[in-house]
ZARO-794732 format. One record per residue (C-alpha): y negated, z, x negated. Coordinates in Angstrom, 2 decimals. Last residue first. Example, Ala and Ser with C-alpha at 12.3 -4.5 7.8 and 13.67 -1.06 7.14 Angstrom:
# residues 2
<node v="1.06" w="7.14" u="-13.67"/>
<node v="4.50" w="7.80" u="-12.30"/>
***
This chain:
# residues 248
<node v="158.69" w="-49.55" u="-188.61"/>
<node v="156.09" w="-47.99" u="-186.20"/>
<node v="153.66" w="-46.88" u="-188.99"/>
<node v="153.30" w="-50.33" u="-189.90"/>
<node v="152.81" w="-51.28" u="-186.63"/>
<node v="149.82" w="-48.55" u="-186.21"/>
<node v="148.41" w="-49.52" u="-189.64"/>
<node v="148.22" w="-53.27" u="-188.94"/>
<node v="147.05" w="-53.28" u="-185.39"/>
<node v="144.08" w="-50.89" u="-186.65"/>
<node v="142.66" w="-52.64" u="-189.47"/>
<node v="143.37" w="-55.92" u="-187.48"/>
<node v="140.83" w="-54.65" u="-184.64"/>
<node v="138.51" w="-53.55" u="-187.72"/>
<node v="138.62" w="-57.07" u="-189.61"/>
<node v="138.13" w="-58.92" u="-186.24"/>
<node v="135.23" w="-56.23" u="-185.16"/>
<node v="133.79" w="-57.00" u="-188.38"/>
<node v="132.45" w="-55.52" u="-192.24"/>
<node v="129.31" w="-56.68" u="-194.68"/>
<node v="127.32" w="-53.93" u="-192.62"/>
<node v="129.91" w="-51.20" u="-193.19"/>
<node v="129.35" w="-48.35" u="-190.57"/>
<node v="133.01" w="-49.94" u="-188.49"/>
<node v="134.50" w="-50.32" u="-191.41"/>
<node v="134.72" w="-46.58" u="-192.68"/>
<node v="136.96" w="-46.03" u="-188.94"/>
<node v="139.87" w="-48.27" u="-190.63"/>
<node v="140.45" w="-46.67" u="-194.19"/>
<node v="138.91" w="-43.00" u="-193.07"/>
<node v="135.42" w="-42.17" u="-195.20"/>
<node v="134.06" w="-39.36" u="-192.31"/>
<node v="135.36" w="-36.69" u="-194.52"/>
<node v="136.85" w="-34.20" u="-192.01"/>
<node v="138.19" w="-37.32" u="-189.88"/>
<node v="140.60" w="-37.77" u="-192.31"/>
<node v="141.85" w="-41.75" u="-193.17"/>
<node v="143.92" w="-43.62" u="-190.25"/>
<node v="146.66" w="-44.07" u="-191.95"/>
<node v="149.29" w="-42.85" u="-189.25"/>
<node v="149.84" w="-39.14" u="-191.32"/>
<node v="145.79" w="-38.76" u="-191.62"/>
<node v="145.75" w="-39.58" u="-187.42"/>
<node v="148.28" w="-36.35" u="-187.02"/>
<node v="146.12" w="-34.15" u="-189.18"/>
<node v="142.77" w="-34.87" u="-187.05"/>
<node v="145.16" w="-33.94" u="-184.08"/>
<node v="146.46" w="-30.84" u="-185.95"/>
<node v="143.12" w="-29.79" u="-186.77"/>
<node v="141.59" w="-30.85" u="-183.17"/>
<node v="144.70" w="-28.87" u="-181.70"/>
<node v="144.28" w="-25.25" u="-183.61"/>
<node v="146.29" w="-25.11" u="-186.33"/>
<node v="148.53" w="-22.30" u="-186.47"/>
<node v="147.38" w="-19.19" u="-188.36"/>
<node v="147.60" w="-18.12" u="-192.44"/>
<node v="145.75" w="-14.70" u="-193.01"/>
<node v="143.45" w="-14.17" u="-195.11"/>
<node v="143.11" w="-10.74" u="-197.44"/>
<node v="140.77" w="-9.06" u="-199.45"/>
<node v="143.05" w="-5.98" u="-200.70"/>
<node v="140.91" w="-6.21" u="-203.90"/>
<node v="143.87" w="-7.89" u="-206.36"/>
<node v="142.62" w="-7.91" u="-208.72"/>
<node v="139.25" w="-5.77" u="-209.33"/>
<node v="138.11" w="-6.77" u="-212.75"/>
<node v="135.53" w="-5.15" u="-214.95"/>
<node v="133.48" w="-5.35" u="-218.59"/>
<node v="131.29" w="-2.69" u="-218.74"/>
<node v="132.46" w="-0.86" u="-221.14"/>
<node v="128.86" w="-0.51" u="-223.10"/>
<node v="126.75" w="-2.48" u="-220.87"/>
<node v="125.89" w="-5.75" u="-219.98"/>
<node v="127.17" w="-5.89" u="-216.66"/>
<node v="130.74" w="-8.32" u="-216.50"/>
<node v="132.16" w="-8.58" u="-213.21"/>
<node v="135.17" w="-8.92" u="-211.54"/>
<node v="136.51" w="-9.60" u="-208.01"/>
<node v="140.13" w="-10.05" u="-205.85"/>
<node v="142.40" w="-11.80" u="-203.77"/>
<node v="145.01" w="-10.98" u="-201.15"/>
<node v="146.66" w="-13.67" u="-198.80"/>
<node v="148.69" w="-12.43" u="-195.48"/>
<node v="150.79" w="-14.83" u="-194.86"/>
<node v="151.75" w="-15.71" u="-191.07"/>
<node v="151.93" w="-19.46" u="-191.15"/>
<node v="152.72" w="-20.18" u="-194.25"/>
<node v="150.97" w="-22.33" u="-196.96"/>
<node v="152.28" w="-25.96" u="-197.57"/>
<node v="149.23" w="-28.03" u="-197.16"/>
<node v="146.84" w="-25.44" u="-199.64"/>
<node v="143.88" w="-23.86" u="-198.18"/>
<node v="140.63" w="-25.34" u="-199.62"/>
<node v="138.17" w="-23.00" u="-201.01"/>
<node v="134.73" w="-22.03" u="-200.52"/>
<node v="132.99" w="-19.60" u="-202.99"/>
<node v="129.62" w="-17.66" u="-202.23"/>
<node v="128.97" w="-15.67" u="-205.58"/>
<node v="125.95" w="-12.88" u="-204.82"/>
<node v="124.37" w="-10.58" u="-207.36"/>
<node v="121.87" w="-8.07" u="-206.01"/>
<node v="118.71" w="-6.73" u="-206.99"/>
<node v="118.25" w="-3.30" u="-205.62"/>
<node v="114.88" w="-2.85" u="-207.76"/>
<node v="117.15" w="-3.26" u="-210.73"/>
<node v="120.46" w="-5.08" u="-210.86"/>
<node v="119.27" w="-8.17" u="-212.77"/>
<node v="120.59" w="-11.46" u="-213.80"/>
<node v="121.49" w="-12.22" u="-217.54"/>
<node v="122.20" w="-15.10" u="-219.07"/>
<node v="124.06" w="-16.75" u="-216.79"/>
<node v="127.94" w="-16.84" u="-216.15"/>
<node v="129.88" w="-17.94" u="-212.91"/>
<node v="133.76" w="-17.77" u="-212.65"/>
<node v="136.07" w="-19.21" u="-210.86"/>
<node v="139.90" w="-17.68" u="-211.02"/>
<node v="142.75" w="-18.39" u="-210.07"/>
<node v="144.00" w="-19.56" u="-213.38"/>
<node v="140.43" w="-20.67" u="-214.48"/>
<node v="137.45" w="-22.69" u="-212.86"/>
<node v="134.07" w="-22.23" u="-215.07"/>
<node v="131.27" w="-22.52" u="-212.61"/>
<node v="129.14" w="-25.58" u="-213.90"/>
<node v="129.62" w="-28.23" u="-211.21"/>
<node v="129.83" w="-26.30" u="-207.72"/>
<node v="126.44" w="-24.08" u="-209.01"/>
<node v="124.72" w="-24.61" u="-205.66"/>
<node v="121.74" w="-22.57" u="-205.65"/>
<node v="120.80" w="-19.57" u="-203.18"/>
<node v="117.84" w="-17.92" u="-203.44"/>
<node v="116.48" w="-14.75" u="-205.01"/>
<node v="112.79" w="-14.42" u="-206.33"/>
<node v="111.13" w="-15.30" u="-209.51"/>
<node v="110.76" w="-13.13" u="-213.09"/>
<node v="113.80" w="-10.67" u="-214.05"/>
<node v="116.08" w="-12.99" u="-211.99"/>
<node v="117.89" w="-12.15" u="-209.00"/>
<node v="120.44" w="-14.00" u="-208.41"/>
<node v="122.32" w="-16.20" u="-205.37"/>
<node v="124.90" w="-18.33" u="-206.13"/>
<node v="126.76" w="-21.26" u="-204.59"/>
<node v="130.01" w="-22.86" u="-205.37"/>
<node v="131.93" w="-25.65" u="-203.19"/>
<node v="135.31" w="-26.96" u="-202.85"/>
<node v="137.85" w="-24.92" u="-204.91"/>
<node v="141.33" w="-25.63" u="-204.62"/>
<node v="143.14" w="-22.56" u="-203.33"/>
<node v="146.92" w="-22.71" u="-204.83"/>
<node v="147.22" w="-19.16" u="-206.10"/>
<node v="144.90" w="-16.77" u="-203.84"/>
<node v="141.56" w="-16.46" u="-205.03"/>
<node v="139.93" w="-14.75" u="-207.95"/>
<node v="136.23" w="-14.42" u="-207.83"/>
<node v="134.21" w="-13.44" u="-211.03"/>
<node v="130.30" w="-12.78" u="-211.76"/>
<node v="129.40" w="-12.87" u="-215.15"/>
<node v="125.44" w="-11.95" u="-217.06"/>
<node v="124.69" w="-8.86" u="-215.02"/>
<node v="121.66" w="-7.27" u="-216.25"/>
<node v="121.57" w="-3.47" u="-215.93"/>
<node v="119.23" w="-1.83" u="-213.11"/>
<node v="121.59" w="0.81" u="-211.19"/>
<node v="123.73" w="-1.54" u="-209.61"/>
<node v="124.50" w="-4.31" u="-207.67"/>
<node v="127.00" w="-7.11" u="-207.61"/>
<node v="128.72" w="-9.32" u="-204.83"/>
<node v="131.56" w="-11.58" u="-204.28"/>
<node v="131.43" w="-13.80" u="-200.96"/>
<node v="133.99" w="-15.91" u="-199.60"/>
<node v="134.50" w="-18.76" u="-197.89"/>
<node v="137.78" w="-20.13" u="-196.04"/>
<node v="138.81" w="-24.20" u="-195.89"/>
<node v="141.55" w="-25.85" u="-194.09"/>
<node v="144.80" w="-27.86" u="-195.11"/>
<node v="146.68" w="-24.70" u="-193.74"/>
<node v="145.14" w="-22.70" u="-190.82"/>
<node v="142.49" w="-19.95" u="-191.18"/>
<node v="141.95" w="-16.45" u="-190.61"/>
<node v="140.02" w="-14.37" u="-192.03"/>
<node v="136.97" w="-13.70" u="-188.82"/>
<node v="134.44" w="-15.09" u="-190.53"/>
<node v="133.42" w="-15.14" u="-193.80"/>
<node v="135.84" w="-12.94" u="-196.13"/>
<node v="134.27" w="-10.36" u="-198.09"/>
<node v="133.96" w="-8.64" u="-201.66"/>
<node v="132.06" w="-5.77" u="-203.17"/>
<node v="131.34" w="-4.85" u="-206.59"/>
<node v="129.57" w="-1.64" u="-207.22"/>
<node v="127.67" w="-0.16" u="-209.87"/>
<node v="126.57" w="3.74" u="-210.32"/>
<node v="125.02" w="5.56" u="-212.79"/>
<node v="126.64" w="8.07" u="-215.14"/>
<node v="125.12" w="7.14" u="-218.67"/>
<node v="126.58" w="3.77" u="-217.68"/>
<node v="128.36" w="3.61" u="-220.97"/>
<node v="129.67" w="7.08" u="-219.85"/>
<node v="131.22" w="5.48" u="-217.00"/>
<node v="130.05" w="4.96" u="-212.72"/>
<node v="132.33" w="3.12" u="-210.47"/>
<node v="131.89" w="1.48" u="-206.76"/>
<node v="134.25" w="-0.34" u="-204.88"/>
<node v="133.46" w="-2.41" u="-201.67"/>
<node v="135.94" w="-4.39" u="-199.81"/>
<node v="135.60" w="-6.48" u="-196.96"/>
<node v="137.58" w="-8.41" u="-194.19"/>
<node v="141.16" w="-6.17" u="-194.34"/>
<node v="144.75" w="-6.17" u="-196.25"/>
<node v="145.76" w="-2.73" u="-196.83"/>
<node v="144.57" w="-1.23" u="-199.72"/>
<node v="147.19" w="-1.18" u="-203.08"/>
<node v="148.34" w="2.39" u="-203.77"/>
<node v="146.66" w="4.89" u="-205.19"/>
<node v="147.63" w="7.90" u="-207.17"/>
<node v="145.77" w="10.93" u="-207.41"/>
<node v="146.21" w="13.47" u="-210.00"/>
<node v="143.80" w="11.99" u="-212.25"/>
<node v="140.80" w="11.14" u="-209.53"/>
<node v="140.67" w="8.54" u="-207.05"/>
<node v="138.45" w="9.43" u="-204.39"/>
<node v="139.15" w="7.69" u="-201.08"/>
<node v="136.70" w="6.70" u="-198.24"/>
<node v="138.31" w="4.87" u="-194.79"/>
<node v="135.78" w="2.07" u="-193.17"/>
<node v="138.39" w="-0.10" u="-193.57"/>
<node v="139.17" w="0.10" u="-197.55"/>
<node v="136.11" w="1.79" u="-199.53"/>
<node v="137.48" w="2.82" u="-202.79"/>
<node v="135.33" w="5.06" u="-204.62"/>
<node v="135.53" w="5.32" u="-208.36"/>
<node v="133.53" w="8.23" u="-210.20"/>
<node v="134.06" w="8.47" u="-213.57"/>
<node v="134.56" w="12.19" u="-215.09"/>
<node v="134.77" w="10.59" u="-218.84"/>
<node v="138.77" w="11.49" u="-218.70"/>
<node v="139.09" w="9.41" u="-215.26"/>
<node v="137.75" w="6.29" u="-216.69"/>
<node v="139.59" w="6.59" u="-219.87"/>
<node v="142.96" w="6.40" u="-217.83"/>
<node v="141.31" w="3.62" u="-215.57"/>
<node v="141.31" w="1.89" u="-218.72"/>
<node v="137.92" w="0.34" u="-220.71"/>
<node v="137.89" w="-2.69" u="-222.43"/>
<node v="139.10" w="-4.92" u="-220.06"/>
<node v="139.48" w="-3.43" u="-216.91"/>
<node v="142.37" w="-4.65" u="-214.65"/>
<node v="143.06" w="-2.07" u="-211.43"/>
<node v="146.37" w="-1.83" u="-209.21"/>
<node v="145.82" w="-0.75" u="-205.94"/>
***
């Protein structure tokens, strides 16, 4: 598992005595200097945990999962969740990267503020979307009294993805102390590609004739039938006209 930590190296990690615990299917591993670790295998949740001298040796953990059971077929959408707790430093950046290709549909967050209590808000429209990356900031949201930091993320799957790939992403994390600047990528949080099951194909198959996507409820010739200013001539054509236009 390969680790990114701005500011602070794994190599200064280990010198200062820092603890890092992978957890990787129920399976604990130390990593100290001798020990070299290779990337997790591919599972639903990830937790690691790290304590540094700018921690004054307290612990922090960021842990990622997939909702559901991880797979998911092309064209569709998969949700994660990226959390943050701690030892009572404010957190002021959460960070999920995704697989390359995931277009990001919805954004929700869930904080716990030094005054008010946790919920979730949707924060679709100011997360900061980067190369794989989105990415919420605040001002600071707080680890103490077992607060924890939660980014819910839902993606779209690209069209062209495999059927069989196994998908890693990762998690970062910026808590406002010294060195405390972190990134877990990847995390050995994986989805798997599957078939479509027959509504997605089906709802696929009517897309490909014209007939708009069911998933959206907006299709070119179904839409007419909820307009008011619309009629069963101008639907009945709708339909004709796609289906022998698809036939030639």
């Amino acid at each position: 598992m390969e680790f990114y930590m701005a500011r602070r190296s794994l190599r200064h990690a280990v010198a200062t005595t820092t603890s890092l615990v992978l957890i990787a299917a129920g399976v604990t591993v130390g990593l100290g200097a001798s020990v070299a670790q290779a990337a997790p295998a591919c599972a639903l949740n990830q937790s690691v945990t790290d304590s540094w001298a700018g921690s004054l040796g307290t612990p922090y953990t960021v842990s990622k999962e997939v909702v559901g059971d991880g797979k998911v077929a092309a064209g569709q959408t998969v949700t994660y969740i990226t959390k943050v707790s701690g030892s009572g430093a404010l957190v002021n950046q959460i960070r999920d990267f995704h697989p390359a290709g995931f277009q990001l549909v919805k954004a929700r967050l869930n904080v716990k503020w030094l005054i008010g209590d946790q919920k979730w808000d949707d924060v679709t429209k100011t997360v900061v979307v980067g190369n794989n990356s989105v990415v919420a900031k605040g001002g600071g949201w707080t680890t103490a009294g077992g607060g924890v930091i939660a980014l819910e993320t839902t993606y779209k799957v690209p069209d062209n993805a495999v059927v069989g790939t196994q998908l890693d992403s990762g998690a970062g994390t910026n808590i406002v102390l010294a060195a405390g600047d972190w990134n877990i990528n990847p995390m050995g949080v994986c989805v798997t590609i599957r078939q479509p099951n027959p509504v997605e194909a089906g709802a696929g198959s009517l897309e490909d004739m014209g007939f708009g996507s069911l998933n959206s409820g907006s299709g070119q010739v179904f839409g007419s039938l909820t307009d008011p200013q619309g009629s069963m001539t101008n639907v009945i054509s709708g339909v004709l006209g796609n289906v022998l236009g698809n036939m030639s």
